[in-house]
ZAMARGU-4260 file (C-alpha; in steps of 0.2 Angstrom, whole numbers, plus 5000, padded with zeros to 4 digits):
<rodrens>
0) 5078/5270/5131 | 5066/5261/5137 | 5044/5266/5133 | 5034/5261/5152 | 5024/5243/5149
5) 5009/5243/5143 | 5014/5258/5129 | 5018/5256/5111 | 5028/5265/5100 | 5030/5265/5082
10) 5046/5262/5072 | 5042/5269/5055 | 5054/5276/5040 | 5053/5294/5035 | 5063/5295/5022
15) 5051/5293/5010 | 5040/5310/5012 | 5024/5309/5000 | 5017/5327/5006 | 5019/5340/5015
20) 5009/5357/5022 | 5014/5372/5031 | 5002/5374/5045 | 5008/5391/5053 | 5028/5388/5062
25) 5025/5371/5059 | 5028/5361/5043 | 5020/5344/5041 | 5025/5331/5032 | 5019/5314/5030
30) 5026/5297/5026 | 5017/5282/5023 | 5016/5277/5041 | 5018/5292/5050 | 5015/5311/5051
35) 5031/5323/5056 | 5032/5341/5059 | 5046/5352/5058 | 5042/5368/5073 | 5051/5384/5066
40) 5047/5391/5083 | 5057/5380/5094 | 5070/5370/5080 | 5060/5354/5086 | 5057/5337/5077
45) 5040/5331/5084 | 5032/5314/5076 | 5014/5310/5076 | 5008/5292/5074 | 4993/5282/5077
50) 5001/5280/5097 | 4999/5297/5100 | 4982/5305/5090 | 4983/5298/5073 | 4969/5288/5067
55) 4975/5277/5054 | 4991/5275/5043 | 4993/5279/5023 | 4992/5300/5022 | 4983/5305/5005
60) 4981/5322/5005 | 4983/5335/5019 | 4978/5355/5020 | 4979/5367/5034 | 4966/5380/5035
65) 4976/5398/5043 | 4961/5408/5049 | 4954/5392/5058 | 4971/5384/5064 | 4964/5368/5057
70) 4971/5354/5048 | 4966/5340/5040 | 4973/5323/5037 | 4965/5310/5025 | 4970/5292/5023
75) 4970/5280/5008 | 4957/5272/5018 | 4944/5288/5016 | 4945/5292/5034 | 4950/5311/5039
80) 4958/5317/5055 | 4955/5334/5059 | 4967/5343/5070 | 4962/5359/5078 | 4975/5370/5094
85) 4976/5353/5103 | 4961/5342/5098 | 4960/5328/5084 | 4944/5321/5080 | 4943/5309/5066
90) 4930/5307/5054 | 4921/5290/5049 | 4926/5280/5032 | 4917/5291/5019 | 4908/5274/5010
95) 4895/5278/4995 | 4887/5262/4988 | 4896/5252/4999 | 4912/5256/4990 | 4929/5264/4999
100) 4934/5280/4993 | 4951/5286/4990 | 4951/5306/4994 | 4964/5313/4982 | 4965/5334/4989
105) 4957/5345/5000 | 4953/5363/4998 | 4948/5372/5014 | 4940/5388/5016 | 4933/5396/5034
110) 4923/5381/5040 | 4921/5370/5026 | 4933/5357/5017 | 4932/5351/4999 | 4936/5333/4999
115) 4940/5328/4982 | 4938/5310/4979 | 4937/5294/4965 | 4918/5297/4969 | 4915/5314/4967
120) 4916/5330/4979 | 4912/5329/4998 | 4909/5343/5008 | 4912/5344/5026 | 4906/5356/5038
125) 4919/5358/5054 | 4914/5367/5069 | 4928/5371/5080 | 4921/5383/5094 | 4916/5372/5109
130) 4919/5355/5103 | 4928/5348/5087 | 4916/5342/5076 | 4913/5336/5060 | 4898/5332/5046
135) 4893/5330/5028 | 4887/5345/5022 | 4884/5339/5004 | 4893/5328/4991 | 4896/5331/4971
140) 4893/5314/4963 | 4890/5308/4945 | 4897/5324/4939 | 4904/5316/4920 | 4896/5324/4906
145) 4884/5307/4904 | 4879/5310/4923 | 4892/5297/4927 | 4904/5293/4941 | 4919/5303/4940
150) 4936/5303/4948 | 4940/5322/4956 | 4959/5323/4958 | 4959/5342/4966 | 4949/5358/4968
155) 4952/5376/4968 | 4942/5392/4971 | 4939/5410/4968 | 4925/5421/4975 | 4911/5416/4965
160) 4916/5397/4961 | 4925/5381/4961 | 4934/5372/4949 | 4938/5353/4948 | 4953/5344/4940
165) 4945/5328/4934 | 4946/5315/4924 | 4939/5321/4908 | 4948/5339/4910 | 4943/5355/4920
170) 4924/5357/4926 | 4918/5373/4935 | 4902/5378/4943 | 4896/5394/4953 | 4898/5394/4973
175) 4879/5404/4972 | 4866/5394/4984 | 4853/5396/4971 | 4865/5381/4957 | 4862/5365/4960
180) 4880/5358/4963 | 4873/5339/4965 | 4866/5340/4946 | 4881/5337/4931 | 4872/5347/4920
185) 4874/5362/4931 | 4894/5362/4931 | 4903/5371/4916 | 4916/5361/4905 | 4931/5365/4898
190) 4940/5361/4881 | 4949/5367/4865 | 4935/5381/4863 | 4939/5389/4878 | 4962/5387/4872
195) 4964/5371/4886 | 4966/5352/4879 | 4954/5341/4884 | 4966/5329/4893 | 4965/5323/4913
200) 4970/5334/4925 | 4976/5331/4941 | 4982/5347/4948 | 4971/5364/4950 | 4975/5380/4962
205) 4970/5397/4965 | 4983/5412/4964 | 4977/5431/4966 | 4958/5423/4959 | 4965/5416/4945
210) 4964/5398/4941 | 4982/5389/4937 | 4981/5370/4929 | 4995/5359/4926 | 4993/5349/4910
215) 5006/5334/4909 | 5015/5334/4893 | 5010/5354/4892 | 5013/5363/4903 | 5005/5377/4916
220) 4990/5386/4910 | 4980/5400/4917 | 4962/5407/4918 | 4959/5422/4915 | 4941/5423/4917
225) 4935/5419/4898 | 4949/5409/4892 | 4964/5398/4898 | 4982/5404/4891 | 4996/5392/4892
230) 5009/5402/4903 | 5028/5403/4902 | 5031/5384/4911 | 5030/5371/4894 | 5034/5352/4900
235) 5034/5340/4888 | 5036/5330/4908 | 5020/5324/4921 | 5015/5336/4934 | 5017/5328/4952
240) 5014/5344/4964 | 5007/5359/4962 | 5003/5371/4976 | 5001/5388/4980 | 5005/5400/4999
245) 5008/5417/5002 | 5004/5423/4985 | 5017/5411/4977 | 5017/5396/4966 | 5028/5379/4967
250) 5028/5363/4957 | 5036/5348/4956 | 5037/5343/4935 | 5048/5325/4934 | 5062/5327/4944
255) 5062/5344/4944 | 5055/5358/4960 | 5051/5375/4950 | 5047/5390/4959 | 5035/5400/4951
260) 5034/5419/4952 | 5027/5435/4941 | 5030/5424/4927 | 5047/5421/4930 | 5052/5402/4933
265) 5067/5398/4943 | 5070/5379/4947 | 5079/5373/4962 | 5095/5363/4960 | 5104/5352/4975
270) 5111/5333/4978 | 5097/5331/4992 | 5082/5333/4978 | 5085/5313/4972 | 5063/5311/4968
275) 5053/5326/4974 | 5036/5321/4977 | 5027/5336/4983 | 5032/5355/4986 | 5027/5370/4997
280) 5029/5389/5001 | 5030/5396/5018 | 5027/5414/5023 | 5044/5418/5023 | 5047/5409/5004
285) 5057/5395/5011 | 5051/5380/5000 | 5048/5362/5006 | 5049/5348/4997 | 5045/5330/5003
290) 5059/5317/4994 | 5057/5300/4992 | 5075/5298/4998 | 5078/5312/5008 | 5064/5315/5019
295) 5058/5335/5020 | 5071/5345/5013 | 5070/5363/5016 | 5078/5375/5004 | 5081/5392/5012
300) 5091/5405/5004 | 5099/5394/4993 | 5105/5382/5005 | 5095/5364/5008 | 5093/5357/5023
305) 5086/5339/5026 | 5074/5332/5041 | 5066/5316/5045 | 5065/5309/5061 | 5077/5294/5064
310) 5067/5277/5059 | 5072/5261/5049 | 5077/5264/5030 | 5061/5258/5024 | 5044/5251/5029
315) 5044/5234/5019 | 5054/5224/5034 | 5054/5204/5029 | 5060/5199/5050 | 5066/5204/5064
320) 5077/5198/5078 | 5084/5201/5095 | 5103/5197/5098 | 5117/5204/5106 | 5104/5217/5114
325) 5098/5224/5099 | 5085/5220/5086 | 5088/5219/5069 | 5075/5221/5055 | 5079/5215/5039
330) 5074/5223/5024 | 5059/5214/5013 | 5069/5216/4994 | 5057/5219/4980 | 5061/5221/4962
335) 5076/5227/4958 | 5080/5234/4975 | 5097/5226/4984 | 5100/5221/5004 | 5097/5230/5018
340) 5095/5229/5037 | 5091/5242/5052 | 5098/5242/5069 | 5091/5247/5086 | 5100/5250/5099
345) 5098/5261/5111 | 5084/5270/5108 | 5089/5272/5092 | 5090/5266/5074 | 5106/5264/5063
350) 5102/5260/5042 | 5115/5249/5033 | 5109/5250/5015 | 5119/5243/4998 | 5118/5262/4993
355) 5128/5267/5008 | 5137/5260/5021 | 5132/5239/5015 | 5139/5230/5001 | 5131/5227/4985
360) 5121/5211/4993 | 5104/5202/4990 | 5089/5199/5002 | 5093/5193/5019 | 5084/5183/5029
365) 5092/5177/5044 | 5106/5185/5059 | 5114/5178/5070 | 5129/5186/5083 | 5144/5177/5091
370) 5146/5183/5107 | 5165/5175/5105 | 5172/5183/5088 | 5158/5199/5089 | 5154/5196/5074
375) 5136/5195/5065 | 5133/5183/5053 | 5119/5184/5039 | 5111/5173/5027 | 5108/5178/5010
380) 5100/5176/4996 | 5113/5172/4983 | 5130/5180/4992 | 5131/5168/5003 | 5135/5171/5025
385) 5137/5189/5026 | 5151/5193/5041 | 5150/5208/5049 | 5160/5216/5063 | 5148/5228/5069
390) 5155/5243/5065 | 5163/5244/5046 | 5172/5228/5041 | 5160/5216/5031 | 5165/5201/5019
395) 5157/5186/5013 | 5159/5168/5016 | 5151/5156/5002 | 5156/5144/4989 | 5172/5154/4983
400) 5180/5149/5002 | 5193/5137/5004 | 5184/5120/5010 | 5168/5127/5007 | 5154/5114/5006
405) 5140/5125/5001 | 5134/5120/4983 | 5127/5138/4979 | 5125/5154/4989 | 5108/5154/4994
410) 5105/5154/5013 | 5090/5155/5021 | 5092/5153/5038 | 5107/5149/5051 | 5108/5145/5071
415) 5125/5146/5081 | 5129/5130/5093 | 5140/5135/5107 | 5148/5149/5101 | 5158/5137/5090
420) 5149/5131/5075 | 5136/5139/5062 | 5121/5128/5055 | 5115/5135/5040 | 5103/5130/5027
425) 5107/5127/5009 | 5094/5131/4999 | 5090/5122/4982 | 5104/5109/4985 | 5105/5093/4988
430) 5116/5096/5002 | 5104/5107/5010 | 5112/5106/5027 | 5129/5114/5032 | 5140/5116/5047
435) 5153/5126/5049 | 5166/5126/5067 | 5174/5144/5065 | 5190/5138/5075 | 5195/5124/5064
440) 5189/5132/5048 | 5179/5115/5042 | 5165/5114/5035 | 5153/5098/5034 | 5139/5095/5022
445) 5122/5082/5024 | 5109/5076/5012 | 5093/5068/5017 | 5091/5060/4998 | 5074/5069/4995
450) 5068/5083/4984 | 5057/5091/4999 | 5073/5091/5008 | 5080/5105/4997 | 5072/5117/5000
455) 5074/5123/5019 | 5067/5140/5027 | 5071/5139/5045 | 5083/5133/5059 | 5081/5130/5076
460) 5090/5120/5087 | 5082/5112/5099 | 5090/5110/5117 | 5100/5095/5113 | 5109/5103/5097
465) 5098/5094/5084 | 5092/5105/5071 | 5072/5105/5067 | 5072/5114/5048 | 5056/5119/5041
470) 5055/5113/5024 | 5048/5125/5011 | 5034/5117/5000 | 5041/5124/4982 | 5059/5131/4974
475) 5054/5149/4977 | 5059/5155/4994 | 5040/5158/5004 | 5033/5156/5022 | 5024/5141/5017
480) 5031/5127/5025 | 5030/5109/5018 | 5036/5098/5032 | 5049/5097/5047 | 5065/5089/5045
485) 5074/5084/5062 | 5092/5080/5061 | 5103/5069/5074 | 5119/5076/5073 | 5126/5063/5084
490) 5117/5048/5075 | 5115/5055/5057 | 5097/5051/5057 | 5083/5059/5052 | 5065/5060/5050
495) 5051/5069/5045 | 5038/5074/5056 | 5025/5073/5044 | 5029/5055/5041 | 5030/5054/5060
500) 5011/5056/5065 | 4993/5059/5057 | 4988/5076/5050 | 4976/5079/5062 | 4987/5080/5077
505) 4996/5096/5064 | 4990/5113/5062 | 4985/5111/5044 | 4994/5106/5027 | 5007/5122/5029
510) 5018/5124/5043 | 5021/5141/5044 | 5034/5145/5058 | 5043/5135/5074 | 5052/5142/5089
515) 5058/5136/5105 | 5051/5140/5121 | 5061/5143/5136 | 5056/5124/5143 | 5065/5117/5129
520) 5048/5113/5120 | 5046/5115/5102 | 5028/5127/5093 | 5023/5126/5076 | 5012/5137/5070
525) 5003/5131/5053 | 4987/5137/5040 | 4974/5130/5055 | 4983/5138/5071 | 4997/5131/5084
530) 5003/5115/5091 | 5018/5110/5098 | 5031/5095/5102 | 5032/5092/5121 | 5048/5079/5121
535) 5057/5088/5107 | 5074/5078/5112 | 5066/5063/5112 | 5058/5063/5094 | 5067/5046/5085
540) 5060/5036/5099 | 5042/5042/5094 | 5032/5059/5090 | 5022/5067/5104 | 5012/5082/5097
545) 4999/5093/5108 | 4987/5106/5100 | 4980/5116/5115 | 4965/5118/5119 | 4957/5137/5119
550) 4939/5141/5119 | 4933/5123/5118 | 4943/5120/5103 | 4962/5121/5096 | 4972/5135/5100
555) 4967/5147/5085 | 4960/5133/5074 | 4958/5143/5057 | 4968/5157/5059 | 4983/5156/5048
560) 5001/5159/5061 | 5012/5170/5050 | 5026/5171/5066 | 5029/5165/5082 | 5039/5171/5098
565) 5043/5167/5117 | 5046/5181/5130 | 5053/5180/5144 | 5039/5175/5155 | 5036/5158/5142
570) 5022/5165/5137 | 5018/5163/5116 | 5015/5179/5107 | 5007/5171/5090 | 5007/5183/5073
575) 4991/5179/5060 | 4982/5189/5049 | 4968/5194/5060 | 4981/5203/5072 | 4994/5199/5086
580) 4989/5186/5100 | 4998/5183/5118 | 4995/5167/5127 | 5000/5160/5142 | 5014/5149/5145
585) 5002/5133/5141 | 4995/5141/5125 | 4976/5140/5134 | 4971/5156/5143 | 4970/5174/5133
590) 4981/5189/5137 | 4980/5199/5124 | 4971/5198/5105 | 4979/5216/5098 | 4972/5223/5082
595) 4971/5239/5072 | 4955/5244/5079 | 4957/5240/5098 | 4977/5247/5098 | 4989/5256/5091
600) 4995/5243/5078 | 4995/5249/5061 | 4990/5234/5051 | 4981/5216/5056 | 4994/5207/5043
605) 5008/5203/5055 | 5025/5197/5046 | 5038/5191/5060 | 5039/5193/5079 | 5055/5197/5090
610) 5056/5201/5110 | 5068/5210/5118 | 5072/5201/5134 | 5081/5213/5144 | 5065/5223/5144
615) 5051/5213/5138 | 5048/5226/5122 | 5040/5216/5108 | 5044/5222/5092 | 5030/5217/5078
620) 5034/5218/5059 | 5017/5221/5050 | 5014/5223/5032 | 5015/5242/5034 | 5029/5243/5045
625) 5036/5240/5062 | 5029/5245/5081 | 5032/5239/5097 | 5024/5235/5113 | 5031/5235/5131
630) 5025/5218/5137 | 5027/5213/5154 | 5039/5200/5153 | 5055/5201/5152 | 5072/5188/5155
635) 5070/5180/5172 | 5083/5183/5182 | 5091/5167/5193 | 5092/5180/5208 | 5085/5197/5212
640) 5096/5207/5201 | 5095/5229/5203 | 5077/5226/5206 | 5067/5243/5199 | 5050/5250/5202
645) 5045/5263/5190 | 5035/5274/5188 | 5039/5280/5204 | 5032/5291/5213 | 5014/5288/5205
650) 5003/5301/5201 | 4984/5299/5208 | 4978/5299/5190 | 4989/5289/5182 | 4982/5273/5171
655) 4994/5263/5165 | 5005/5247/5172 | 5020/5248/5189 | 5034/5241/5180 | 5044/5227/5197
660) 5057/5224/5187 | 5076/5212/5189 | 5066/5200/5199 | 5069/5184/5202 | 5062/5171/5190
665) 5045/5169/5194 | 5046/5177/5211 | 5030/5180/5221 | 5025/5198/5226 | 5017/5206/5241
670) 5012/5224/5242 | 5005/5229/5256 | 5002/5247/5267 | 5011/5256/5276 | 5003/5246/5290
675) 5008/5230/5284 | 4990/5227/5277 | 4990/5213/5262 | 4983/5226/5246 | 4989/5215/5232
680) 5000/5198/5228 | 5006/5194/5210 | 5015/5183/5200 | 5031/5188/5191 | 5031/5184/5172
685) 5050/5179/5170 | 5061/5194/5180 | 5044/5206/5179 | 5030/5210/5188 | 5018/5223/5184
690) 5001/5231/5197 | 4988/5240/5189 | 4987/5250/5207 | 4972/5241/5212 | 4968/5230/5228
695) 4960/5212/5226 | 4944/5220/5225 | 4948/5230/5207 | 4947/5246/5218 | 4961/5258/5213
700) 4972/5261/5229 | 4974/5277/5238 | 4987/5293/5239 | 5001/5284/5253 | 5017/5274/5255
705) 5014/5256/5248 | 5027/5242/5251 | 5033/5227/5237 | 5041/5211/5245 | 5049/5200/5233
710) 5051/5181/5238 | 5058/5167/5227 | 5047/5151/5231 | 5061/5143/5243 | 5062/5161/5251
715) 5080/5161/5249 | 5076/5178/5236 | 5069/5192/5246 | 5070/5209/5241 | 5059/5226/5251
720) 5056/5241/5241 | 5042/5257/5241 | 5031/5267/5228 | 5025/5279/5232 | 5005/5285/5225
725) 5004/5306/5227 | 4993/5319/5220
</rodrens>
């Protein structure tokens, strides 16, 4: 299911639910990326994201506020989104001194939100009646019994006052507008005197006007006005949620979800409650629980039921790559944590995980499909090739096979020669490079008699079948490349491109990435920007390297190229840490520079780059997971091939891109009136063209019939279709 160019989506995992709120029929819960609701109303799924309302990414607190209908989101970053009927209006990173603040709870009542935070109390005064806005009503700082700074983990209230979990214990102060909130000396402290250990506390809420704390390694105590009485809940175990709706109390204590009612403690058992993070109540006592594993799990007479949206397994995706018309991420393995990789297809994303439906297997790094066997191979870190069928049948090729040349299992990267023959790369081996023809079964080894040469990252074969391996500049498997190896398979020569040419005509020491372009051409990207080898197939008869010329100086000199990627149009999409680039086909003229600020892209720190190019959907692995962007590029076509224009009909006010798409490569288009007029001429990128509905002029067109002609250059390529532009 194709998104309309121009959009974006957002391809995050939801399994790992960190909290959760019930805002009227709807239940939120967020994930590190994304926001979800469940809509008891209408049995509907909905997800919220940063492409449709969302500010920014990393939820740390939420509250919803019932007499108001308004919710509030924070973010690790100190930002807060709040939500009122259909508005969101997001509120400015909090800063004090310069420093971020991470806002730990919120506490709403009527109009105005307690924002607990590592800096103190901030206050926020929201108006909801003819526009959504926001302010600073007054902030709580330096509230440590020294007059020091002190970290607020939550707050709770009664009539007359509020109380704050802190660092140092439990704190209280009168709501009167006579006390002085803003002076330490004015805020009450609790302690052994008053029955409570001074320990911190993370976890404060308000139940019937009485004040409940949750002491780790204690338990549950209450207030009862004059003194605090540990109640029936003891825990020797570390409180992790504690919240309170319609009149009754849940908790999350360890592993454990306890519901807490007139003193009686019941504690809910099922196979879906692997790591509970957070719990809540709704009106009808139906509890919610966000699970690290299991997304939001609903427990409803007994009965638990799971929900999350569909998504990959996880967020930490190491690369990503488009074959046999799907894309597969690849898990990013840390600690202790096995292999895993995500498959879209479709629309829609299938999970093969060690746990589940994967052998027990290492990080993998590189995929690759046979369009002859149908079967993908992976390379892994220390299992050797992973084989897969595509449906359930997996196995392992590595040293144990019969004529197996590899000297241990550690495969970082692979690339398939006419459907016949599997390059892969060996690394930590003298023998780092390996072939292997799968219809004779032989394997054949080669070694370059070098220590750089034994550790390889990356394959690529170039259009004559040589391999170009970037060479990794240490024994511990990075994206910093050392070098470039090119192999002549048919001379048995090689040569190092480094040794090949000066260091000023590279992009820096550390080559970072390479790919080839659909011109047969050879990019690099490196620490100091891009380059690229214009006579790739000619390389042992001399070196040619071209850094481009962009804004009077090399094509992003000084931006460090994390990942590199050719749609179908030619043009060079170009991953850094300072956001996502698009270049023309040459590397010289700007398309696109996309960041978090001016886009939907949840993080500047890009990790890998893969196009679809049957629709020209580019799919971006970040540091904080995946999203994609419809480009407008896709495959070209040799012929006009079920040519589609879409939207179509067009609304008057709509503001996005007219998709031409199955195009001829590079065809020329007219669009014109109804009366033959000349409105518009464009150039396809690859098999797609896109109009912004605009004339020459930039003037947006009018309601009315509008004809596209589609010529190749020859002319022997025509195709005639409408759009239509209505009210």
């Amino acid at each position: 299911m194709a998104i309309p160019i121009g959009t974006w989506r957002t391809h995050f995992s939801y399994q790992n639910v960190n909290h959760v709120q019930v805002a009227g029929t709807k239940v939120f819960a967020a994930a590190q990326n994304g926001v979800f609701f469940w809509d008891k109303a209408d049995q509907s799924l909905n997800v919220v994201s940063t492409v449709n309302g969302l500010s920014d990414v990393g939820v740390s607190a939420m509250d919803y506020q019932a007499s108001s209908g308004t919710l509030l989101i924070a973010y690790q970053s100190g930002g807060v989104d709040i939500w009122a009927g259909n508005r969101i209006v997001s509120f400015p990173l909090i800063h004090d001194a310069g420093n971020e603040e991470q806002i730990n709870h919120i506490q709403q009542d009527t109009n105005t939100a307690y924002l607990a935070t590592s800096q103190g109390v901030r206050v926020l005064q929201i108006s909801t009646e003819d526009t959504l806005a926001v302010a600073i009503k007054e902030s709580y700082t330096n509230l440590s019994s020294t007059g020091d700074n002190l970290i607020i983990y939550s707050s709770a209230l009664t009539q007359d006052s509020i109380f704050l979990a802190t660092e140092e214990g439990i704190i209280a102060t009168s709501l009167s507008a006579q006390v002085n909130r803003q002076d330490f000396r004015n805020w009450r402290r609790y302690g052994t005197t008053e029955g409570i250990p001074i320990q911190p506390v993370r976890f404060l809420v308000s139940l019937n006007n009485q004040i409940y704390a949750g002491l780790d390694g204690k338990g549950l105590y209450r207030y009862n006005g004059s003194s605090w009485q540990l109640t029936e809940v003891l825990t020797m175990g570390t409180f992790s949620s504690l919240q309170v709706n319609a009149d009754q109390m849940v908790m999350i204590i360890g592993d454990s979800v306890l519901r807490y009612d007139q003193g009686k403690v019941v504690r809910l058992e099922d196979a879906l409650l692997t790591q509970p993070q957070e719990a809540t109540v709704d009106d009808e006592g139906n509890i919610w629980v966000g699970d690290r594993e299991n997304g939001l799990i609903r427990e409803q007479s007994n009965i638990y039921t799971s929900f999350y949206p569909e998504g990959p397994g996880s967020d930490h995706v190491r690369s990503l790559r488009y074959t046999n018309h799907s894309i597969i991420a690849l898990k990013e393995v840390r600690e202790s944590e096995t292999g895993a990789f995500f498959v879209f297809d479709q629309g829609r994303w299938k999970n093969y995980e060690s746990d589940r439906n994967l052998p027990v297997t290492p990080a993998l790094l590189d995929v690759t499909y046979d369009a002859v066997s149908g079967y993908y191979y992976f390379a892994s870190l220390g299992a050797g090739v992973l084989q897969w069928d595509g449906n359930t049948d997996f196995s392992f090729i590595g040293t144990e096979n019969e004529g197996s040349t590899l000297l241990n299992n550690n495969i970082t990267s692979l690339a398939l020669q006419d459907n016949s023959e599997l390059w892969l790369t060996n690394f930590n081996a003298t023998a780092p490079l390996h072939r292997f023809n799968f219809p004779a079964n032989s394997w054949q080894a080669f070694s370059f008699g070098t220590l750089a040469s034994q550790f390889p990252l990356k394959i690529i074969l170039a259009d004559n079948g040589n391999p170009w391996i970037l060479l990794n500049e240490t024994s511990s498997v990075t994206n910093a490349g050392l070098d470039i190896l090119v192999f002549d398979q048919q001379t048995q020569d090689h040569l190092y491109v480094k040794e090949s040419v000066s260091s000023a005509e590279l992009p820096g020491s550390r080559i970072t990435d390479l790919v080839r372009d659909r011109n047969g051409q050879i990019w690099i990207g490196g620490e100091e920007g891009v380059a690229y080898f214009p006579n790739p197939w000619a390389v042992f008869s001399g070196v040619d390297v071209i850094r481009p010329i962009f804004e009077n100086q090399f094509l992003l000199l000084g931006e460090y190229i994390t990942a590199l990627a050719v749609d179908g149009g030619n043009r060079k999409w170009v991953g850094t840490r300072n956001g996502l680039w698009l270049f023309d086909e040459a590397g010289e003229n700007l398309l696109h520079h996309f960041t978090s600020r001016n886009s939907p892209l949840v993080s500047d720190v890009i990790l890998d780059i893969t196009v679809n190019d049957n629709d020209g959907e580019v799919f971006i692995a970040t540091d904080k997971g995946v999203i994609s962007y419809r480009g407008t590029a896709t495959e070209p076509n040799v012929q006009h091939n079920l040519v589609k224009i879409f939207p179509n009909p067009v609304l008057a006010d709509f503001e996005g891109l007219v998709g031409i798409t199955g195009v001829a490569a590079n065809a020329t288009i007219k669009i014109t009136n109804i009366a033959g007029s000349l409105v518009r001429e464009i150039e396809a990128a690859g098999g797609t063209a896109s109009w912004d509905v605009r004339n020459y002029q930039g003037q947006r067109v009018g309601v009315g019939i509008y004809l596209v002609f589609s010529a190749t250059a020859d002319g022997e390529e025509t195709f005639v279709g409408k759009v239509a532009i209505i009210d």
